[in-house]
C-alpha positions as CSV (number, residue, x, y, z in Angstrom):
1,X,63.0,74.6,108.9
2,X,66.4,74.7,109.3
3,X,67.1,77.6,107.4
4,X,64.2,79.2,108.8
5,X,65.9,78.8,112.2
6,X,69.2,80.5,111.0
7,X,67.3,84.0,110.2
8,X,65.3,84.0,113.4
9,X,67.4,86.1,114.8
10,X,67.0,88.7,111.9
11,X,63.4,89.6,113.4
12,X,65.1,92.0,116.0
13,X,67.0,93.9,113.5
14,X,63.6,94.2,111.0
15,X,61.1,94.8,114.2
16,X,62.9,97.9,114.9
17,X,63.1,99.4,111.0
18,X,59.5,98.6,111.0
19,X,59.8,101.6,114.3
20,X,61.7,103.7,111.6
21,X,59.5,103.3,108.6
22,X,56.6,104.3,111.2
23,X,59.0,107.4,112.4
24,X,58.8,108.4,108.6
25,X,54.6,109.1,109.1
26,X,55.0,110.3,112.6
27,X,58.2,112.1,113.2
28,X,57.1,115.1,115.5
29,X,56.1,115.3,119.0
30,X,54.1,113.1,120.7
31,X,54.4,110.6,118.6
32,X,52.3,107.9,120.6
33,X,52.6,104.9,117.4
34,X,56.3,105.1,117.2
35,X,56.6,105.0,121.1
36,X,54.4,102.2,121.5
37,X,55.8,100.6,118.4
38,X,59.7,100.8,120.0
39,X,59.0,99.9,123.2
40,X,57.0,96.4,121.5
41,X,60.6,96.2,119.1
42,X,63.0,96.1,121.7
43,X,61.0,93.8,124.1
44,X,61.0,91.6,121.4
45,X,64.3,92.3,120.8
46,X,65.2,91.3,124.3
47,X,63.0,87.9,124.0
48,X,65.1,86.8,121.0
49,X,68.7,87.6,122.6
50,X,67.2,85.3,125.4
51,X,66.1,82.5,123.1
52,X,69.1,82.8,120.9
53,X,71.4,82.4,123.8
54,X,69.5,79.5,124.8
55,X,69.9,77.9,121.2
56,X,73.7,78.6,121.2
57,X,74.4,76.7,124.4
58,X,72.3,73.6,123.0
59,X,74.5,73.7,120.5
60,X,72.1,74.7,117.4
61,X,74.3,75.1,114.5
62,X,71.9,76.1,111.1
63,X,73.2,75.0,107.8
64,X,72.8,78.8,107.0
65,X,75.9,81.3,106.8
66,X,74.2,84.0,107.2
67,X,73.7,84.4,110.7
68,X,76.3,83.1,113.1
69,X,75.4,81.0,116.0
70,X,78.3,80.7,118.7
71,X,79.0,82.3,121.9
72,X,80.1,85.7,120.9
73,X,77.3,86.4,119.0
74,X,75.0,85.9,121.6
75,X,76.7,87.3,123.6
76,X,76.7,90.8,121.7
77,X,73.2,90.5,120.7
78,X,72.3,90.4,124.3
79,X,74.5,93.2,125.0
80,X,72.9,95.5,122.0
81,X,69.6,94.2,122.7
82,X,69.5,95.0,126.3
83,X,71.3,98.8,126.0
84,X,68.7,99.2,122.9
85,X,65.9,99.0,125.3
86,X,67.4,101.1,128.1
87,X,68.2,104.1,125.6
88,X,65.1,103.5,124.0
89,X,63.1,103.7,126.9
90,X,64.9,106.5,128.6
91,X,64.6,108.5,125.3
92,X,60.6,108.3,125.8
93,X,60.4,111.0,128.3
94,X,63.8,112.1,127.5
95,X,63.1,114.8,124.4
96,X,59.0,114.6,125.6
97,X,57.2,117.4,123.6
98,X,60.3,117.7,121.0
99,X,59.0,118.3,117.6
100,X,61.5,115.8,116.5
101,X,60.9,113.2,119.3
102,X,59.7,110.4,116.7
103,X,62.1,111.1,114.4
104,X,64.7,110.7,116.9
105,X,63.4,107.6,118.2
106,X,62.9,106.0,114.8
107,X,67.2,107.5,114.4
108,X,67.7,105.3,117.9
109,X,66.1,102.4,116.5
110,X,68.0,102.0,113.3
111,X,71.5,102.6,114.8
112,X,70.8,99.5,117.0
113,X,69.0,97.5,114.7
114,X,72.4,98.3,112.3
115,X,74.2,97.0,115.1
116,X,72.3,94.2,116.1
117,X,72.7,92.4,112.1
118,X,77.1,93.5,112.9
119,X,77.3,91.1,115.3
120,X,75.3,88.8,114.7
121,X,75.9,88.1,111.2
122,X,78.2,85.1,109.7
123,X,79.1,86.9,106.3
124,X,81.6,89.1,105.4
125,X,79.7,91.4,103.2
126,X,77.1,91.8,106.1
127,X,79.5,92.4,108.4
128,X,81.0,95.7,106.0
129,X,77.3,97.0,105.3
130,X,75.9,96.5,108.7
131,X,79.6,98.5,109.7
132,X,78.9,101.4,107.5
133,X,75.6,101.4,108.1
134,X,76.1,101.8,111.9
135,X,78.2,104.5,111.5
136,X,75.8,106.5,109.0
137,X,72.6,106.3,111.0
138,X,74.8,107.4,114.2
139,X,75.6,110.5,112.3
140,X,72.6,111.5,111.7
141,X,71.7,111.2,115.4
142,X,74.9,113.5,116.3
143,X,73.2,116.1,113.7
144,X,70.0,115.8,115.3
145,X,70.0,119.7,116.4
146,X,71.9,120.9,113.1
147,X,71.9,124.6,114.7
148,X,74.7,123.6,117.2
149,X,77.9,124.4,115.7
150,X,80.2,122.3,117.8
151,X,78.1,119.2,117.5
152,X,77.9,119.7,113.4
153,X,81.7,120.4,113.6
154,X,82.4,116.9,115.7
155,X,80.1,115.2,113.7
156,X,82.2,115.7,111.1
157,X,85.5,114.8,112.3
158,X,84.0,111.5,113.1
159,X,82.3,111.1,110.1
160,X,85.7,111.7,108.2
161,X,87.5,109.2,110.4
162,X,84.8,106.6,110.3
163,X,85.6,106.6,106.3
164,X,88.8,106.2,107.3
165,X,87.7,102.7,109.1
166,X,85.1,102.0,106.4
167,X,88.1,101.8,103.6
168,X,90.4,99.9,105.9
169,X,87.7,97.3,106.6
170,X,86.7,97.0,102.6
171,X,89.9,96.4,101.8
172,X,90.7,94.0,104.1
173,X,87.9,92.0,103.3
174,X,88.7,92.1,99.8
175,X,92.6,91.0,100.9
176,X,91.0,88.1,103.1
177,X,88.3,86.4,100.2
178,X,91.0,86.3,97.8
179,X,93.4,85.1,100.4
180,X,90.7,82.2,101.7
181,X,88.6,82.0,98.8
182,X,84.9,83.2,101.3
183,X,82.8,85.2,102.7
184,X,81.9,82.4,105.1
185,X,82.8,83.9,108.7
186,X,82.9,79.7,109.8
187,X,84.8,78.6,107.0
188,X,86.9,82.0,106.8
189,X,87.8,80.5,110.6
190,X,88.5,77.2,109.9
191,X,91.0,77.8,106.9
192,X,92.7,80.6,109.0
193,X,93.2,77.5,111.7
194,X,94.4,75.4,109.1
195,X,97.0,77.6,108.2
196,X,98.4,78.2,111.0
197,X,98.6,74.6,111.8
198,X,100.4,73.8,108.1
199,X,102.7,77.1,108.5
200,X,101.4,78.1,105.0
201,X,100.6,81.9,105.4
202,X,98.9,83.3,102.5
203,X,100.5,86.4,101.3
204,X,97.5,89.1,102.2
205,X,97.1,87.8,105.4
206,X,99.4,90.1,107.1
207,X,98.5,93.5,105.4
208,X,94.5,92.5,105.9
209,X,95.7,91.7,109.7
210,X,96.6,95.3,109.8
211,X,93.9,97.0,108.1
212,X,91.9,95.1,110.8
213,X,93.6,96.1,113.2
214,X,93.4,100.3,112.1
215,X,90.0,99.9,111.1
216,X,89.1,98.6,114.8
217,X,91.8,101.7,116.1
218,X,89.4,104.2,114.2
219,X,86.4,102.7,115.1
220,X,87.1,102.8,118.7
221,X,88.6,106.7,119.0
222,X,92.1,105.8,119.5
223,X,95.0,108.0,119.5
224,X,95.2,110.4,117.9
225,X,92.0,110.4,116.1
226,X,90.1,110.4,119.2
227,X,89.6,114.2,119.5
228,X,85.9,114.2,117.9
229,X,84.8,111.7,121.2
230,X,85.6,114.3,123.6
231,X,83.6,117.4,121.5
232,X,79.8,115.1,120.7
233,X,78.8,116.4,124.0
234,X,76.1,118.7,122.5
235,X,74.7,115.6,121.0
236,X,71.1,114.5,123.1
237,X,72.5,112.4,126.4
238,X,70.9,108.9,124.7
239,X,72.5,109.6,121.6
240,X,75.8,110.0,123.6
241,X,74.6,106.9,125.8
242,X,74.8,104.8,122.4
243,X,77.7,106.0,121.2
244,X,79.9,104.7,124.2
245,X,78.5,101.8,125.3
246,X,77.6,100.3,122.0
247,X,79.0,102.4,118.5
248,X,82.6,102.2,119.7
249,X,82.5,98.7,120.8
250,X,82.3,98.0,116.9
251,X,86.5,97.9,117.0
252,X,87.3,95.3,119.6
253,X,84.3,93.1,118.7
254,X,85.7,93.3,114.8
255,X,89.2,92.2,116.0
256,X,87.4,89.1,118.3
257,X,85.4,88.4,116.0
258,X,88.3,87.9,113.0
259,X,90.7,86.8,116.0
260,X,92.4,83.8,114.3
261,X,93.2,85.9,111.1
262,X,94.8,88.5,113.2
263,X,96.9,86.1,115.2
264,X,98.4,84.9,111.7
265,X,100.4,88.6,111.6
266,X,102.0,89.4,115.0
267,X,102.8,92.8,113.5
268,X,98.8,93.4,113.6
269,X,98.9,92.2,117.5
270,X,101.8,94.5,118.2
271,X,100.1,97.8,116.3
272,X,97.0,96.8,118.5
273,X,99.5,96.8,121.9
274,X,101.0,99.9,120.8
275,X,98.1,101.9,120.0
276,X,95.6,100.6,122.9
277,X,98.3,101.1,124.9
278,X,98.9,104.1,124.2
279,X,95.3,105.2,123.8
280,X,94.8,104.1,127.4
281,X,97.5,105.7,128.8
282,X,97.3,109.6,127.7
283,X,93.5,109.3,127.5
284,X,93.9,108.4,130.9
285,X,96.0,111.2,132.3
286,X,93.5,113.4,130.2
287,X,90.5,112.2,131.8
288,X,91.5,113.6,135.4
289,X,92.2,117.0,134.2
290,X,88.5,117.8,132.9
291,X,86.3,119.9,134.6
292,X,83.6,118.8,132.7
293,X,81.4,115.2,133.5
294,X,81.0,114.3,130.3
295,X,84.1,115.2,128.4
296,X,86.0,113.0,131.6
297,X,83.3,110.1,130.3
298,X,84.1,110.8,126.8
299,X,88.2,110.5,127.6
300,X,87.5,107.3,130.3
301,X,86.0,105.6,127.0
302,X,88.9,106.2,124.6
303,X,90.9,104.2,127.4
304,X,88.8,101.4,128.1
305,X,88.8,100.7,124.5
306,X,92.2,101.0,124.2
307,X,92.5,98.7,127.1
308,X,90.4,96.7,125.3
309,X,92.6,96.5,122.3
310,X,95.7,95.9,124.5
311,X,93.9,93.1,125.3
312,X,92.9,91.8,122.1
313,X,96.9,92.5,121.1
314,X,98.2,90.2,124.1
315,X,95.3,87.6,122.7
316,X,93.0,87.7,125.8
317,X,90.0,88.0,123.7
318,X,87.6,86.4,126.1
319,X,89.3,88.8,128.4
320,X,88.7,91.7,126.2
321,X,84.8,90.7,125.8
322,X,84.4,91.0,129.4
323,X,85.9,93.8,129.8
324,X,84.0,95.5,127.1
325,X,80.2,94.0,128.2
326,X,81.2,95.4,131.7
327,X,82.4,98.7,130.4
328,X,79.0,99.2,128.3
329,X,76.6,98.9,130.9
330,X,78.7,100.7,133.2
331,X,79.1,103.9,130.3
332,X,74.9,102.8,129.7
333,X,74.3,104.2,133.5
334,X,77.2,107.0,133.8
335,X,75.8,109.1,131.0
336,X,72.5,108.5,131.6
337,X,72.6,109.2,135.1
338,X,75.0,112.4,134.6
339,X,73.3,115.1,135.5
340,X,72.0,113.3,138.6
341,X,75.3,113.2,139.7
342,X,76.4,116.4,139.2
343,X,73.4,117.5,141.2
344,X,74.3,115.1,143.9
345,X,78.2,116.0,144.3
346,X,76.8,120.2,144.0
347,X,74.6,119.3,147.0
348,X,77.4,117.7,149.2
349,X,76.3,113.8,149.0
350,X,79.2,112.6,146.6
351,X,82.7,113.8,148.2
352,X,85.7,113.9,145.6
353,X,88.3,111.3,146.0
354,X,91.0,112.4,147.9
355,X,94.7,112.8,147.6
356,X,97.0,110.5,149.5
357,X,100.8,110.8,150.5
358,X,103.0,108.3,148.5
359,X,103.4,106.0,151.7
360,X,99.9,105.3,151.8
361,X,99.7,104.8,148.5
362,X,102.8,101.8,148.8
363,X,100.5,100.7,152.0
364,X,97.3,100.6,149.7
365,X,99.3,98.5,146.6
366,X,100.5,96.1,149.2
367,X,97.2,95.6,150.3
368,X,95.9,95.4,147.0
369,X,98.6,92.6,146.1
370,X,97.3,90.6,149.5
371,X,93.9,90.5,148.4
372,X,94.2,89.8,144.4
373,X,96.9,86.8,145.6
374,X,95.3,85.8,148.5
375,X,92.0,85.5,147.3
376,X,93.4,83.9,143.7
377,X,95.2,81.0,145.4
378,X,92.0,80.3,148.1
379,X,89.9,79.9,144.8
380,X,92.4,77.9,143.0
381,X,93.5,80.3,140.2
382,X,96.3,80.1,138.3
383,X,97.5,83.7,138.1
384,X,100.8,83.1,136.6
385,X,99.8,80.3,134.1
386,X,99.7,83.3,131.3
387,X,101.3,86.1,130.2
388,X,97.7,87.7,129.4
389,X,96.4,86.8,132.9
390,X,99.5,88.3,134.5
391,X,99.0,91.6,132.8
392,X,95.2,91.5,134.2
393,X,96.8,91.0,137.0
394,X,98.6,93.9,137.3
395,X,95.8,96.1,136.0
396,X,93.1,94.9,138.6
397,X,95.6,95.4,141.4
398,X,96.1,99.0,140.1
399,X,92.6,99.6,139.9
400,X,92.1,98.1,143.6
401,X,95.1,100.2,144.9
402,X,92.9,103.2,143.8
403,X,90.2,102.0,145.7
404,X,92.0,100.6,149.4
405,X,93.8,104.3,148.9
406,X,90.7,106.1,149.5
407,X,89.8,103.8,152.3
408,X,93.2,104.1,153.8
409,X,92.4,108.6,153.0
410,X,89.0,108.4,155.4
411,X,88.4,107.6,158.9
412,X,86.2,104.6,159.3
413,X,86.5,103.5,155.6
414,X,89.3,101.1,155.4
415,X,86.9,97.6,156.4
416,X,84.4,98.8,153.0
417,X,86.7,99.1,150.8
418,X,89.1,95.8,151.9
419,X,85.6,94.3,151.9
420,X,84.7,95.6,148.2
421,X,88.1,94.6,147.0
422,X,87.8,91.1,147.6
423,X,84.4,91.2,145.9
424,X,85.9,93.3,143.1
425,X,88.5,90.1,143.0
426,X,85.9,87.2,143.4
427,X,83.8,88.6,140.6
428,X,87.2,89.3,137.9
429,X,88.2,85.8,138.6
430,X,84.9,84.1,138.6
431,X,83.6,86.3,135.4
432,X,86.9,85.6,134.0
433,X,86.6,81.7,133.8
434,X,82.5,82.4,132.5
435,X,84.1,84.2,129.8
436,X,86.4,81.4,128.7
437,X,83.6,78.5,128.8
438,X,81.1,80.9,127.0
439,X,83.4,81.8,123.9
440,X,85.7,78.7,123.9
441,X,84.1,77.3,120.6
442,X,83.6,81.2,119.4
443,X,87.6,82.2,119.9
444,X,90.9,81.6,120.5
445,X,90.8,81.0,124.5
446,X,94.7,81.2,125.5
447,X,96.7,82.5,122.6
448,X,99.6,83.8,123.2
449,X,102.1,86.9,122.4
450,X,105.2,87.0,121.4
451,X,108.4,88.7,122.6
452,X,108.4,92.1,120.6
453,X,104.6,91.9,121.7
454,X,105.0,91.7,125.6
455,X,108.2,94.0,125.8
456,X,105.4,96.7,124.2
457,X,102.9,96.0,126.8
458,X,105.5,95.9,129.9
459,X,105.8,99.2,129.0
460,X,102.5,100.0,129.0
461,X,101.6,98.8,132.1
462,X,104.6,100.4,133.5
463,X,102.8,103.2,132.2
464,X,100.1,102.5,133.6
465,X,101.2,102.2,137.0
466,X,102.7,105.8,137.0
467,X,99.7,107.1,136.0
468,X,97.9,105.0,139.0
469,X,100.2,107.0,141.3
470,X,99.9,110.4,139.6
471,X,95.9,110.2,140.1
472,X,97.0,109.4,144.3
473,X,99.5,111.9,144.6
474,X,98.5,114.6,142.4
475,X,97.1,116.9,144.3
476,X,100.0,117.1,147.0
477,X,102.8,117.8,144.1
478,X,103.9,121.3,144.6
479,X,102.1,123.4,142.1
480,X,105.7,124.0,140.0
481,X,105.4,125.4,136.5
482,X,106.4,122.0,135.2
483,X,103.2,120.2,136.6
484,X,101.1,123.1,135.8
485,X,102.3,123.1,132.3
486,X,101.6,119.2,132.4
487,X,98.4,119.2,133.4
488,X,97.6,122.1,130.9
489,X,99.0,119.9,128.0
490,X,96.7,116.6,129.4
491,X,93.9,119.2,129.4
492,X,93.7,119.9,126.2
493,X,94.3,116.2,125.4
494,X,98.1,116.7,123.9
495,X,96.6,118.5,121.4
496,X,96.0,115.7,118.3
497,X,92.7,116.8,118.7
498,X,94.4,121.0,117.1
499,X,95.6,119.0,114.6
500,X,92.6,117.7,113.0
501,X,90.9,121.2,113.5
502,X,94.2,122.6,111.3
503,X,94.0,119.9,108.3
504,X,89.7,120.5,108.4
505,X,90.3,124.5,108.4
506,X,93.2,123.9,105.4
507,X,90.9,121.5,103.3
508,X,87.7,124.3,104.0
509,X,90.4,127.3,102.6
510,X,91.5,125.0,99.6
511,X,87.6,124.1,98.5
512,X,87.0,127.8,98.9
513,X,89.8,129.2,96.8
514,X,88.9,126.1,94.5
């Protein structure tokens, strides 16, 4: 029974290969078995997240490895589970009469099933096959139309790059069993705990810290191999739904989820601060120089997992799983809803936000500083307790100087947007402290950085902040050659992205020649 109870969650991940192996009979259009069959999966789906949940907060801990019940699991699994049925569902009408529709649905269906056994599984061998796996039945969806050139061609970037990130992983699993002698994620934990309590750090510790660390940086599009994100746009929309709510998510959660072993190497922390950092930072600027919705989408998630990672590096890691449940639903809707909005702002209903002179933006950060204090201390938060809160901090005040400087740009607007700040603020803090009870048996809760670690970040929120300002101010800069050659560069996203496209066009000539 007990056992039994440890693979119940498994019956997600098998309902919806049982959609695929029916995709196989019926993959054409209107395929009525594999709709109905997929839309019975990931209810079920759904109805096991919920009762799994309920299991982990009773405190159900199965003798059995293979799945791993604590708070971050569930967690995920409800996350997957619930974007699996949205995509799912919205894909039913979505490619309607498509002589591939089944096909594609049974392709949906096996990317989140492949994500669903990642994080939920409590073995390291799992955890590499369900990785690869992931990333293998997602190609195929990006090749779903194998006529479109630019989708085959960034298909293929991120199929090379995602080796890249299947070979880091390997190997640091390999690094980690011999280091800790299992494959057990629980007892992998509980040894990595023990060391750092003795002092005794096993020599492959630090190098599999890193590989980690990269495999999680490729994974998640960071700089500079996120140039492929930005060109999957000829991919179906629910394909590119997938992709950023759920596929790139794999990184951060692989860092969580192997938190203590990466805290034993603060070299692994600081490559995480320095690359999310940095990730966030240009893909940033680049995000407010595209014309396009979706490539802006595609650049806004290449920062927010970078931000993500930051966060992992500063240890906030129920910090960083917030952040990354809120940024998937909200990536869920904008692509899905994408073209409704361009209709919308083409008819007039959705204004673009508005420049602002430097002195209300300085008005609009003091404001924001009122409300994210005011409202901290009324609630009894301790904002400067940690480093990692601090630096949330800072970023939520950034984001809510954005928000008071629109009000502060219209007539009539200011009382809104005060009003959802202090929401904005309630719901960070409170969220914040849901986060920490729900994972405190699942992660480290309040590690901490070091030194070399936090002067890395200070610059990136420095960064950060000038980038805040440059998004205000922008358009009332003089149009000099130096900002117009600026934003060119930010356009075409600094160009790592021209790169990639000259080490692919040399390999093509030498296999030719070859």
């Amino acid at each position: 029974m007990n056992a039994a109870l440890g693979l119940f969650p498994l019956i997600a991940p098998l309902a919806l290969v049982g959609v695929v192996l029916r995709a196989r009979r019926e993959p054409g259009a209107r395929p009525r078995r594999v709709l109905a069959a997929s839309r019975a999966a990931t209810l079920l789906a759904l109805g096991i997240a919920v009762v799994f949940g309920l299991l982990v907060g009773l405190g159900v801990r199965p003798a059995l490895h293979l799945v791993r019940f604590d708070g971050l699991a569930a967690v995920m699994f409800a996350l997957v589970s619930s974007l699996g049925a949205v995509v799912v569902r919205f894909s039913r009408r979505y490619l309607a009469g498509d002589r591939g529709h089944g096909r594609f649905v049974g392709g949906l269906c096996l990317t989140v099933a492949t994500v669903l056994v990642l994080v939920v599984t409590g073995d390291l061998v799992v955890l590499v096959t369900a990785w690869i796996a992931s990333s293998f039945a997602l190609h195929q969806l990006l090749v779903f139309y194998p006529e479109r050139r630019r989708a085959a061609l960034a298909a293929r970037k991120k199929f090379l790059v995602a080796r890249g990130a299947d070979a880091c992983l390997v190997l640091a699993v390999v690094l980690l069993v011999h280091a800790f002698g299992t494959t057990d994620l629980g007892l992998l934990v509980e040894r990595a705990r023990g060391a750092h309590a003795a002092g005794e750090l096993p020599g492959a510790v630090t190098p599999a810290a890193l590989l980690v660390a990269l495999a999680a940086a490729l994974k998640s599009a960071q700089f500079p191999a996120h140039g492929w994100l930005a060109e999957v746009m000829e991919t179906p929309t629910p394909v590119s739904a997938l992709l950023h709510a759920g596929i790139l998510n794999g990184g951060p959660f692989l860092v969580v989820r192997l938190a203590d072993v990466v805290l034993l190497a603060p070299t692994a922390l600081q490559l995480l601060v320095l690359v999310g950092g940095t990730t966030a930072t240009l893909a940033s600027v680049a995000r407010v120089t595209q014309p396009s919705v979706k490539v802006s989408l595609a650049y806004s998630s290449a920062a927010h997992m970078g931000f993500t990672l930051l966060l992992c590096g500063l240890g906030a890691f129920p910090a960083a799983i917030l952040h990354l449940v809120a940024h998937s639903f909200y990536k869920a809707h904008a692509f899905l809803s994408s073209g409704s909005i361009v209709d919308l702002v083409r008819a007039g209903h959705g204004p673009p936000p508005r420049a602002v002179s430097f002195g209300r933006a300085l008005v609009a950060l003091a404001l924001a500083l009122l409300v994210y204090v005011g409202i901290g201390l009324a609630t009894g938060a301790r904002l400067l307790e940690r480093p990692a809160t601090s630096a949330l901090g800072v970023m939520l005040v950034l984001a809510l100087t954005h928000l008071l400087a629109q009000g502060l740009a219209r007539r009539g607007a200011l009382l809104r947007t005060l009003g959802a700040a202090a929401g904005t603020t309630l719901a960070f803090l409170g969220l914040e402290r849901v986060a920490a009870r729900v994972l405190e048996r699942a992660v480290p809760v309040h590690a901490e950085a070091g030194v070399a670690t936090w002067t890395v970040a200070g610059l990136v929120l420095l960064a950060f902040t000038a980038v805040t300002t440059l998004q205000l101010v922008i358009a009332r800069a003089p149009a000099s050659p130096l900002v117009r050659a600026a934003w060119v560069h930010a356009r075409n996203g600094f160009y790592a992205n021209a790169v990639f496209d000259r080490l692919l066009a040399a390999r093509r000539r030498e296999r030719n020649h070859a």
